[in-house]
OpenMM code with the backbone's topology and positions (N, CA, C; nanometers):
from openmm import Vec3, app, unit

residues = "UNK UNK UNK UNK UNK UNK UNK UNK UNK UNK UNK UNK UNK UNK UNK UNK UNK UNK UNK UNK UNK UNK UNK UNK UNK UNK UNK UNK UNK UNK UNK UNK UNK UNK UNK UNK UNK UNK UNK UNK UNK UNK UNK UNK UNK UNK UNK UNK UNK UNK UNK UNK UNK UNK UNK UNK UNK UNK UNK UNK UNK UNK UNK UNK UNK UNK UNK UNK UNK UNK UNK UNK UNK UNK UNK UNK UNK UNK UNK UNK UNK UNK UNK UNK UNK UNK UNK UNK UNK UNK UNK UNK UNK UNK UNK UNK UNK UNK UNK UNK UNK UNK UNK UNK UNK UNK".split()
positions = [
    Vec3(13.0228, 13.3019, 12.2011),
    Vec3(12.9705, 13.2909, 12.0672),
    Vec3(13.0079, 13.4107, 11.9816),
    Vec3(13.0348, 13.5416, 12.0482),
    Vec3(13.0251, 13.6328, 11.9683),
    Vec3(13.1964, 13.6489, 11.8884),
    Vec3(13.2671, 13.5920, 11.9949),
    Vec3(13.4196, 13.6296, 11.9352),
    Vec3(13.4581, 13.4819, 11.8852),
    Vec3(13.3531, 13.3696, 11.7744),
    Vec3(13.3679, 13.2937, 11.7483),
    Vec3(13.3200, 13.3356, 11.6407),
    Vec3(13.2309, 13.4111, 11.5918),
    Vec3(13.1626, 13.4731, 11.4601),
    Vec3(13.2091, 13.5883, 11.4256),
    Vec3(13.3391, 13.6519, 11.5089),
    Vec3(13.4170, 13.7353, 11.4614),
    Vec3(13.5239, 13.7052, 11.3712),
    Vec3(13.5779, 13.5741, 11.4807),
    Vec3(13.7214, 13.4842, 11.4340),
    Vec3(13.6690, 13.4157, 11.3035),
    Vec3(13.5090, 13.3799, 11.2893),
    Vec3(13.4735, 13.3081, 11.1858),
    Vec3(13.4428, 13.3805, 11.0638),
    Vec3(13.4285, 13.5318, 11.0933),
    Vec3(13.4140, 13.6163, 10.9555),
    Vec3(13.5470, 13.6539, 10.9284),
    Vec3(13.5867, 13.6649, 10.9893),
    Vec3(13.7495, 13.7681, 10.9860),
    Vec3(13.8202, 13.6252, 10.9058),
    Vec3(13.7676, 13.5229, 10.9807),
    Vec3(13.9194, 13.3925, 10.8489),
    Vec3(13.8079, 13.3812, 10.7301),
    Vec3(13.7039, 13.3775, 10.7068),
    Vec3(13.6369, 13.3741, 10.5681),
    Vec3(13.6538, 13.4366, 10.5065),
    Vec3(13.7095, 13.5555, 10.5571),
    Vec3(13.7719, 13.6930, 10.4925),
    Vec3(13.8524, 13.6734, 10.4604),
    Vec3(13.9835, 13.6047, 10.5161),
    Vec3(14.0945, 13.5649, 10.4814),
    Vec3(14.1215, 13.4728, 10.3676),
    Vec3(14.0082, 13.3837, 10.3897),
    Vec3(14.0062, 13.2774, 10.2637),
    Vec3(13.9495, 13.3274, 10.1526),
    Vec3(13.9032, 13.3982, 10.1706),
    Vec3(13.8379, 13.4794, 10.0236),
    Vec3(13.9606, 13.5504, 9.9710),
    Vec3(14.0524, 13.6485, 10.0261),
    Vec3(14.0793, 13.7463, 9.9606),
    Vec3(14.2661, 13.6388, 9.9881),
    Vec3(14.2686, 13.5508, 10.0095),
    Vec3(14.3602, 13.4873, 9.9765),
    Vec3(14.3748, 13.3843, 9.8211),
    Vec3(14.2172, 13.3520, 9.8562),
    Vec3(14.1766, 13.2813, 9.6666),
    Vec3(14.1864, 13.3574, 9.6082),
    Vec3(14.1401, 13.5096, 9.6410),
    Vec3(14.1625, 13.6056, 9.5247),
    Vec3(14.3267, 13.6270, 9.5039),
    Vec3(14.3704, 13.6386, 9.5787),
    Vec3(14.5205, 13.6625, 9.5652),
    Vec3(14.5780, 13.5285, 9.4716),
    Vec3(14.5416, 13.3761, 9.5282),
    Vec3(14.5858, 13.2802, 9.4843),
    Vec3(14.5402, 13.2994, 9.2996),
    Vec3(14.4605, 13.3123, 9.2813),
    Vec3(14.3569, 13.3272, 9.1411),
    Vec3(14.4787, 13.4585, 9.0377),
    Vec3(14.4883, 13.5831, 9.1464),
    Vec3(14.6027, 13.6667, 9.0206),
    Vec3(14.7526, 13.5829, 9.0341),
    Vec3(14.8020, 13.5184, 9.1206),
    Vec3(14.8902, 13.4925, 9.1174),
    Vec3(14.9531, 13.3859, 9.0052),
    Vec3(14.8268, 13.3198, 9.0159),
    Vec3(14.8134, 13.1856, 8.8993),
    Vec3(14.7773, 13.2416, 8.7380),
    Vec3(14.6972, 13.3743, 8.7532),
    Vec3(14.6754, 13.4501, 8.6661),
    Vec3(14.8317, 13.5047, 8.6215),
    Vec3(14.8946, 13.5625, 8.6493),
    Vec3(15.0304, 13.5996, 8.5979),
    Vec3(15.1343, 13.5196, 8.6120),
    Vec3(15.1381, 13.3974, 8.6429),
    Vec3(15.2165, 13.3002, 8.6337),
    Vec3(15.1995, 13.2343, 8.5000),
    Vec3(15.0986, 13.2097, 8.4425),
    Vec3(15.0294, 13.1705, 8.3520),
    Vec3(15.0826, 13.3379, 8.2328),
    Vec3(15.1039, 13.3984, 8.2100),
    Vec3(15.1441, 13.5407, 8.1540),
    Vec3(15.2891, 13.5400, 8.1506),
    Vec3(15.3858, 13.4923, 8.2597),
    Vec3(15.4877, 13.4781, 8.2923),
    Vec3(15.5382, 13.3585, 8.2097),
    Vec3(15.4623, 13.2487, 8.1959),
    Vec3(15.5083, 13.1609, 8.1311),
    Vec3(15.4705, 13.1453, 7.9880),
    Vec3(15.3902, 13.2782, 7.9554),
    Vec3(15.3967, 13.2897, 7.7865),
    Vec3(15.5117, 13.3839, 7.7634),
    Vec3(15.5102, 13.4580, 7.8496),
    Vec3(15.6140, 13.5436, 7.8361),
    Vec3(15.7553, 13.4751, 7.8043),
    Vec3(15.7797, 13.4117, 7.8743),
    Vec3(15.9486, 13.3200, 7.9025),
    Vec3(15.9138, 13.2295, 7.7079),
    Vec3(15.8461, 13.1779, 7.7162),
    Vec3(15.8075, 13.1170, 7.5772),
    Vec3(15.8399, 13.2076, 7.4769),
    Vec3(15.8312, 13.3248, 7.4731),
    Vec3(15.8351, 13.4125, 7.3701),
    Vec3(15.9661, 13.4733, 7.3408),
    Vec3(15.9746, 13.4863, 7.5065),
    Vec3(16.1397, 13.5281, 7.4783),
    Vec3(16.2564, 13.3954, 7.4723),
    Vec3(16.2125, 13.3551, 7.4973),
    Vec3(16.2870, 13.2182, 7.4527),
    Vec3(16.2851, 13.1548, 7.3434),
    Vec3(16.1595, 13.2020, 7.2294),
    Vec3(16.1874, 13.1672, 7.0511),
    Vec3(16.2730, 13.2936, 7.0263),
    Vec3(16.2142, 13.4078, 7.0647),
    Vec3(16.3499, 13.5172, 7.0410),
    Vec3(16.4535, 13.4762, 7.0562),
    Vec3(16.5445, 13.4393, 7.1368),
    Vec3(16.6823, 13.4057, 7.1793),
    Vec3(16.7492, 13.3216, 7.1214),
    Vec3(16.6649, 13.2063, 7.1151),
    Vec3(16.6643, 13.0897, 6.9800),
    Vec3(16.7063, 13.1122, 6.8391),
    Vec3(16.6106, 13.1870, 6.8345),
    Vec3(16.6363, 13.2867, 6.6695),
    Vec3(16.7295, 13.3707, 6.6669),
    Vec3(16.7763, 13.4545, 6.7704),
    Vec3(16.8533, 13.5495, 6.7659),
    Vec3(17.0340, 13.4531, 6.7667),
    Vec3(17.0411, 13.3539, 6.8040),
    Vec3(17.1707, 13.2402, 6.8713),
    Vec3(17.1744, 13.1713, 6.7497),
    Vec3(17.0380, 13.1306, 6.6664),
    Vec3(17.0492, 13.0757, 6.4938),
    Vec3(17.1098, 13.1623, 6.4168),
    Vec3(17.0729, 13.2773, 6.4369),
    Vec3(17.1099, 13.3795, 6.3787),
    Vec3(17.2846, 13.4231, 6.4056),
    Vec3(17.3159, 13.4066, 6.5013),
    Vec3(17.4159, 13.4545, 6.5466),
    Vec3(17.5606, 13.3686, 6.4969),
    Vec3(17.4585, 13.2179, 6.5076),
    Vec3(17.5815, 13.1108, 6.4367),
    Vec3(17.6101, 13.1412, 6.2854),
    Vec3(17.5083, 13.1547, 6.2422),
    Vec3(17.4867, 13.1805, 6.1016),
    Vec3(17.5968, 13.3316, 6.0312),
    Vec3(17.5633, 13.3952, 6.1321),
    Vec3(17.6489, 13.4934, 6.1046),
    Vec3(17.8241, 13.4651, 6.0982),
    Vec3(17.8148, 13.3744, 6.2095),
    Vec3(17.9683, 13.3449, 6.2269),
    Vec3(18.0006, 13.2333, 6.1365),
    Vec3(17.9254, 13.2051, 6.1028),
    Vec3(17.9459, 13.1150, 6.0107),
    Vec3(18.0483, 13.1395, 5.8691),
    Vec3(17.9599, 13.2789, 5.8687),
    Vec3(17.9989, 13.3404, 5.7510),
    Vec3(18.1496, 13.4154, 5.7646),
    Vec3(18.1665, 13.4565, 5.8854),
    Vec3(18.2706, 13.5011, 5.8798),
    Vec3(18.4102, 13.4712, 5.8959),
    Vec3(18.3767, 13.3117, 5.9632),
    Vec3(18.4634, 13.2515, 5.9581),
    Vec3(18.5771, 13.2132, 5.8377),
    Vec3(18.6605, 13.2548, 5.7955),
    Vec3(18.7420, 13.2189, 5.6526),
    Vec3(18.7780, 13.0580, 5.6273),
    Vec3(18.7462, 13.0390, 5.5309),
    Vec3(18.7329, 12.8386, 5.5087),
    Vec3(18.9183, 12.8385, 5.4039),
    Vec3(18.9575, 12.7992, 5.4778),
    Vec3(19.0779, 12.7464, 5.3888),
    Vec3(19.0250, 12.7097, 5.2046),
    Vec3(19.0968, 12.7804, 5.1371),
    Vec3(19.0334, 12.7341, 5.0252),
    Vec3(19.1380, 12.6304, 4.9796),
    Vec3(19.0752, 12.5714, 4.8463),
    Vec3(19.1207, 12.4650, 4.8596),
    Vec3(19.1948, 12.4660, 4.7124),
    Vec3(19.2674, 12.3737, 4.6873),
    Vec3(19.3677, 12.3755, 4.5554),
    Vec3(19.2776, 12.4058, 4.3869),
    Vec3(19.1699, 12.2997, 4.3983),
    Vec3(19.1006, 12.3282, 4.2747),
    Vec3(19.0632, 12.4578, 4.2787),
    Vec3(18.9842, 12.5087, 4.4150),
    Vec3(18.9436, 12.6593, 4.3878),
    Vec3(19.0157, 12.7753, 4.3394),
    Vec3(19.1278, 12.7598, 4.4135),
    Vec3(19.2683, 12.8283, 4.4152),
    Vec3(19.3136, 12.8487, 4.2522),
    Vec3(19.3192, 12.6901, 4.1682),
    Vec3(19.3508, 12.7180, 4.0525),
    Vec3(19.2325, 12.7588, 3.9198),
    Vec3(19.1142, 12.7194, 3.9961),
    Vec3(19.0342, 12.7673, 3.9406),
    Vec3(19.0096, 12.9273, 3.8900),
    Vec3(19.0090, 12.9894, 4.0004),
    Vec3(19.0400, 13.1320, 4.0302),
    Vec3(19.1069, 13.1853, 3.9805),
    Vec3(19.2667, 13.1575, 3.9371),
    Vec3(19.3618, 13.1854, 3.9315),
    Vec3(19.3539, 13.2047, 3.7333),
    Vec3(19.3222, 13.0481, 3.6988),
    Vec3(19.2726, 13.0647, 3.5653),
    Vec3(19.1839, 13.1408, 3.5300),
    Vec3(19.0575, 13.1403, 3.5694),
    Vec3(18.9574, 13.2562, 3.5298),
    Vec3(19.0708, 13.4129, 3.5428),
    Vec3(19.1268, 13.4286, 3.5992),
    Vec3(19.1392, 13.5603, 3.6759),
    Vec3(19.2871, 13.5914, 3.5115),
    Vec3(19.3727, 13.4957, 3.4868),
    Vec3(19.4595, 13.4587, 3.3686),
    Vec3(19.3217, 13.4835, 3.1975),
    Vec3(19.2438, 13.4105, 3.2075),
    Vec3(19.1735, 13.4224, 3.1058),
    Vec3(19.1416, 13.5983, 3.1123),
    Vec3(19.0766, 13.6828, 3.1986),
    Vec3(19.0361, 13.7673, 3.1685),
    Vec3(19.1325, 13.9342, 3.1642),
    Vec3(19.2421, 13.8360, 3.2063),
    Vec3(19.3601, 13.9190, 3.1529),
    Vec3(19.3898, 13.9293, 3.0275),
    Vec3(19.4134, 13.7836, 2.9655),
    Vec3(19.4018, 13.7609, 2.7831),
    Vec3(19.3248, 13.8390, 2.7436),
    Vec3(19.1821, 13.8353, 2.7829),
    Vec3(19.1260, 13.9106, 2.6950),
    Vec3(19.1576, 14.0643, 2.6911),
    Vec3(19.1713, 14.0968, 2.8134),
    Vec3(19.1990, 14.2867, 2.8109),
    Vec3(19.2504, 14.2727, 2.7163),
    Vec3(19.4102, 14.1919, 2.7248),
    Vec3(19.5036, 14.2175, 2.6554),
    Vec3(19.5149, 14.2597, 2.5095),
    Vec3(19.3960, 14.1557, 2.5198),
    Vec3(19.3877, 14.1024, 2.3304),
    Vec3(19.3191, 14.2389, 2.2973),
    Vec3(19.1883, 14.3094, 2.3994),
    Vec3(19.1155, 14.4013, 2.3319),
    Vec3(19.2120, 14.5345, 2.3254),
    Vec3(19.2789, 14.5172, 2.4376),
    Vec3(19.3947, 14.6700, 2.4225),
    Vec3(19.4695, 14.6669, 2.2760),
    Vec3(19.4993, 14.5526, 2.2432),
    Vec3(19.6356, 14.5475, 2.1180),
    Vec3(19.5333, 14.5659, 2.0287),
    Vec3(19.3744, 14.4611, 2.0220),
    Vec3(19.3345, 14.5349, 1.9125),
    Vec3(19.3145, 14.7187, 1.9072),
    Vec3(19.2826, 14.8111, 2.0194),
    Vec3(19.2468, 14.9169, 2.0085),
    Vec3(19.3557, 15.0022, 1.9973),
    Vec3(19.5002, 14.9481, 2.0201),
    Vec3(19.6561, 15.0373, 2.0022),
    Vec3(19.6371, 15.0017, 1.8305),
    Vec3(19.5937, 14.8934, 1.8025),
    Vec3(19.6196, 14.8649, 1.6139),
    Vec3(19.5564, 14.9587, 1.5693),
    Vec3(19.3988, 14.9402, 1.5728),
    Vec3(19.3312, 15.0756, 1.5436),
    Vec3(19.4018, 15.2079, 1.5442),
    Vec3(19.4455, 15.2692, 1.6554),
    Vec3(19.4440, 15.3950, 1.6421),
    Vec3(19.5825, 15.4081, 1.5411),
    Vec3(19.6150, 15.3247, 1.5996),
    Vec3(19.8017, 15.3367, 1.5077),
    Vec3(19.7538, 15.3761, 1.3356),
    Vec3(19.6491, 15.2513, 1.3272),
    Vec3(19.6033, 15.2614, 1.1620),
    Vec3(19.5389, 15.3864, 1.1184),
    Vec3(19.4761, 15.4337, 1.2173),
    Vec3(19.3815, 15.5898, 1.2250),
    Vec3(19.4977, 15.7038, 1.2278),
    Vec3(19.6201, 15.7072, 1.3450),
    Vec3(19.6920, 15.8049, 1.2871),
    Vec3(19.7892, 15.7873, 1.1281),
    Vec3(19.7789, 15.6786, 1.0919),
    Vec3(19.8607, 15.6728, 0.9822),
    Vec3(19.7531, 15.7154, 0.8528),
    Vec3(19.6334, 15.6944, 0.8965),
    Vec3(19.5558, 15.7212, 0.7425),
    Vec3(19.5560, 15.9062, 0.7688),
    Vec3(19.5491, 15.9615, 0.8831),
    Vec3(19.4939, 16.0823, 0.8755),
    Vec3(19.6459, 16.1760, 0.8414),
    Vec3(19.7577, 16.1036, 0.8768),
    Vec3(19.9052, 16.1688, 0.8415),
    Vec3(19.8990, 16.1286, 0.6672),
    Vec3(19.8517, 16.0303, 0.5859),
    Vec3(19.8665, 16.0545, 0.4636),
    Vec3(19.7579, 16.1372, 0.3733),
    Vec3(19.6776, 16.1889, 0.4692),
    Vec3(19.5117, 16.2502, 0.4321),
    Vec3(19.6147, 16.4089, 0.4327),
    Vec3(19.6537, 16.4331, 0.5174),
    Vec3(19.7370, 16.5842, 0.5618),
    Vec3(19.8509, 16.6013, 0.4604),
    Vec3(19.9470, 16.4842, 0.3979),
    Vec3(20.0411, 16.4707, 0.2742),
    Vec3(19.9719, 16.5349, 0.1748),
    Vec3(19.8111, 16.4752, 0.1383),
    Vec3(19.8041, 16.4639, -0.0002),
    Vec3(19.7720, 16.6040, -0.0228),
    Vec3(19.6977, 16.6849, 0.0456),
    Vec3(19.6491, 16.8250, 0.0100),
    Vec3(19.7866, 16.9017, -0.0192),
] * unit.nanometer
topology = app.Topology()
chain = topology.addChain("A")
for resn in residues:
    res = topology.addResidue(resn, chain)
    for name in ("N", "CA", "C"):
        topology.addAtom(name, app.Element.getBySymbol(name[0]), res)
Protein backbone atom coordinates (compact mmCIF):
# COMPACT_ATOMS: atom_id res chain seq x y z
CA UNK A 1 0.00 0.00 0.00
CA UNK A 2 2.62 2.32 0.85
CA UNK A 3 4.63 2.33 -2.55
CA UNK A 4 1.14 2.60 -4.23
CA UNK A 5 0.47 6.11 -2.51
CA UNK A 6 3.89 7.05 -3.41
CA UNK A 7 3.51 6.00 -7.20
CA UNK A 8 -0.01 7.65 -6.67
CA UNK A 9 1.30 11.09 -5.39
CA UNK A 10 4.40 11.24 -7.40
CA UNK A 11 1.97 10.74 -10.97
CA UNK A 12 -0.63 13.38 -9.50
CA UNK A 13 2.33 15.34 -9.36
CA UNK A 14 3.05 14.66 -12.69
CA UNK A 15 -0.36 15.45 -13.92
CA UNK A 16 -0.50 18.60 -12.26
CA UNK A 17 2.67 20.14 -13.22
CA UNK A 18 2.25 18.69 -16.73
CA UNK A 19 -1.35 20.72 -17.05
CA UNK A 20 0.61 23.40 -15.82
CA UNK A 21 3.13 23.03 -18.44
CA UNK A 22 0.27 22.07 -21.00
CA UNK A 23 -1.73 25.52 -19.86
CA UNK A 24 1.84 27.89 -20.67
CA UNK A 25 2.37 26.07 -23.61
CA UNK A 26 -1.13 26.77 -25.03
CA UNK A 27 -0.60 30.10 -23.31
CA UNK A 28 2.26 31.11 -25.78
CA UNK A 29 1.08 29.37 -28.63
CA UNK A 30 -1.86 31.48 -28.48
CA UNK A 31 0.98 34.77 -28.28
CA UNK A 32 2.81 33.01 -31.05
CA UNK A 33 -0.05 33.09 -33.17
CA UNK A 34 -0.79 36.82 -32.63
CA UNK A 35 2.52 37.31 -33.12
CA UNK A 36 2.83 35.52 -36.77
CA UNK A 37 -0.57 37.68 -37.47
CA UNK A 38 1.19 40.79 -36.92
CA UNK A 39 4.09 40.10 -38.62
CA UNK A 40 2.41 38.89 -41.37
CA UNK A 41 0.17 42.36 -41.93
CA UNK A 42 3.72 43.84 -41.68
CA UNK A 43 5.12 41.88 -44.59
CA UNK A 44 1.93 42.33 -46.48
CA UNK A 45 2.28 45.99 -46.23
CA UNK A 46 5.81 46.10 -46.53
CA UNK A 47 5.49 43.60 -50.33
CA UNK A 48 2.33 46.38 -51.17
CA UNK A 49 4.63 48.68 -50.59
CA UNK A 50 7.42 47.27 -52.31
CA UNK A 51 5.31 46.67 -55.62
CA UNK A 52 4.24 50.05 -55.47
CA UNK A 53 7.55 51.25 -55.36
CA UNK A 54 8.54 49.29 -58.37
CA UNK A 55 5.93 50.26 -59.87
CA UNK A 56 7.11 53.53 -60.01
CA UNK A 57 10.25 52.87 -61.17
CA UNK A 58 9.63 50.96 -63.72
CA UNK A 59 9.89 53.37 -67.08
CA UNK A 60 6.44 53.04 -69.19
CA UNK A 61 7.21 53.48 -72.85
CA UNK A 62 5.68 56.73 -73.59
CA UNK A 63 3.54 57.01 -76.05
CA UNK A 64 3.20 59.19 -79.41
CA UNK A 65 0.46 61.70 -78.20
CA UNK A 66 2.54 62.21 -75.02
CA UNK A 67 5.70 62.46 -76.87
CA UNK A 68 4.11 65.20 -79.12
CA UNK A 69 2.40 66.64 -76.56
CA UNK A 70 5.55 67.40 -74.65
CA UNK A 71 7.39 68.29 -77.38
CA UNK A 72 4.77 71.13 -78.25
CA UNK A 73 4.42 72.49 -74.82
CA UNK A 74 8.24 72.36 -74.50
CA UNK A 75 8.19 74.46 -78.54
CA UNK A 76 5.50 76.87 -77.08
CA UNK A 77 7.62 77.89 -74.14
CA UNK A 78 10.51 78.45 -76.18
CA UNK A 79 8.30 81.07 -78.33
CA UNK A 80 7.67 82.70 -75.58
CA UNK A 81 11.36 83.22 -74.11
CA UNK A 82 11.97 84.11 -77.42
CA UNK A 83 9.39 86.62 -77.93
CA UNK A 84 10.22 88.09 -74.25
CA UNK A 85 14.12 88.23 -75.07
CA UNK A 86 13.48 90.27 -78.53
CA UNK A 87 11.08 92.28 -76.67
CA UNK A 88 13.87 93.12 -73.88
CA UNK A 89 17.00 93.41 -76.75
CA UNK A 90 14.21 96.19 -78.37
CA UNK A 91 14.04 97.93 -75.18
CA UNK A 92 17.44 98.33 -74.35
CA UNK A 93 18.50 99.04 -78.00
CA UNK A 94 15.71 101.97 -77.69
CA UNK A 95 17.24 102.97 -74.12
CA UNK A 96 20.80 103.12 -75.53
CA UNK A 97 19.70 105.18 -78.44
CA UNK A 98 17.63 107.76 -76.35
CA UNK A 99 20.52 108.15 -73.77
CA UNK A 100 23.32 108.54 -76.90
CA UNK A 101 20.99 111.48 -78.20
CA UNK A 102 20.47 112.85 -74.41
CA UNK A 103 24.70 112.96 -74.36
CA UNK A 104 24.54 114.85 -78.26
CA UNK A 105 22.30 117.46 -77.10
CA UNK A 106 24.28 119.03 -74.09
Amino acid sequence: HGEYKVTKVSKEQDVKYKGEEAAELSKSLGELGADLQSTQSELDAVLDYASSLRAQCVEKPETYEERHARREAELAGLKEALEILDTQAAMLQRMNKGRRGAVRDQ
